[in-house]
C-alpha positions as CSV (number, residue, x, y, z in Angstrom):
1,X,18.2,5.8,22.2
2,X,21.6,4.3,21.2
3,X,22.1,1.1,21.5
4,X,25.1,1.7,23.9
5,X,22.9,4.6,26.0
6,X,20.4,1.3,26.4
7,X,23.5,-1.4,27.6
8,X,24.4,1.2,30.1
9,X,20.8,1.9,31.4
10,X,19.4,-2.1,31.3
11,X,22.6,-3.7,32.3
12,X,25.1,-1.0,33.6
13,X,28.0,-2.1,31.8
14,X,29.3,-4.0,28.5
15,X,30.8,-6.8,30.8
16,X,27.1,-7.2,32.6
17,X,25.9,-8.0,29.1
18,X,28.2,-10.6,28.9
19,X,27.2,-12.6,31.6
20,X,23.5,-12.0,31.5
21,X,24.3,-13.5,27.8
22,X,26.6,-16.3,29.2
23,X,29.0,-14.8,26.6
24,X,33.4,-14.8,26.8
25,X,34.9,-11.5,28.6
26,X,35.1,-9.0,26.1
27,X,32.5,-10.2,23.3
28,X,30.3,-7.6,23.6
29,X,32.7,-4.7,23.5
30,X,34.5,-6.7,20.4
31,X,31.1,-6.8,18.5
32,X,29.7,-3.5,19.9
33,X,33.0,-2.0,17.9
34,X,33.4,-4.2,15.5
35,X,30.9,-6.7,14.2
36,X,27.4,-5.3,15.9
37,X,25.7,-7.7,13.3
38,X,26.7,-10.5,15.8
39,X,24.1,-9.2,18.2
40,X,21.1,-10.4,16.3
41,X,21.7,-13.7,17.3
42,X,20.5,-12.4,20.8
43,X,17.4,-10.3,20.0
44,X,15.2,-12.2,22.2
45,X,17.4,-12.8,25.1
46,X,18.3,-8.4,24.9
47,X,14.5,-8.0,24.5
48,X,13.9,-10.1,27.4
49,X,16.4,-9.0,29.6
50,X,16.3,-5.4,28.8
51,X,12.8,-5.5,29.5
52,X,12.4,-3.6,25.5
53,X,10.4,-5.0,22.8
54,X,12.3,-7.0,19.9
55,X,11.7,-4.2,17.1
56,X,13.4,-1.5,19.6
57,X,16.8,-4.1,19.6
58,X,16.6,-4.7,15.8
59,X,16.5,-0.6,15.5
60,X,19.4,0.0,17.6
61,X,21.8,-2.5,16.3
62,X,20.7,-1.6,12.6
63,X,21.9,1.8,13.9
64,X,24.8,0.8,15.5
65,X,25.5,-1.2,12.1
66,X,25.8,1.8,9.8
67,X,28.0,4.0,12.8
68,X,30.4,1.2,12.4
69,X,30.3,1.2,8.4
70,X,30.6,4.7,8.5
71,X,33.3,5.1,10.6
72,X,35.0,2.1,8.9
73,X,34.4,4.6,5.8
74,X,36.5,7.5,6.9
75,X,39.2,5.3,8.5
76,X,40.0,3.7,5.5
């Protein structure tokens, strides 16, 4: 599963994320496009909220790490 396919199936939406995370408006779609690496800093609190163990999280941002990189890549 993608990481965003799991956002939209434990929480419903990137904005939901945010507050379950007491985060700004917008963090999550910001790092979600942008800097996914910031999301490590909430392993437990996605693991625990999302009801999915830790090593599942740390897969899908990995994953969401190198789509980013990649895409960086070809926009350059």
């Amino acid at each position: 599963m993608t990481l965003g396919a799991w956002i939209k199936l434990k929480f419903h939406s990137q904005e939901l994320l945010n507050t379950a995370l007491l985060l700004t408006k917008g963090s999550i779609n910001r790092w979600y496009n942008q800097d996914p690496k910031k999301l490590f800093m909430y392993v437990p609190q996605l693991s625990k909220f999302g009801d999915t163990p830790t090593s599942e999280i740390v897969k899908m941002i990995e994953q969401r790490c190198d789509d980013v990189k990649a895409r960086e890549s070809i926009d350059v």
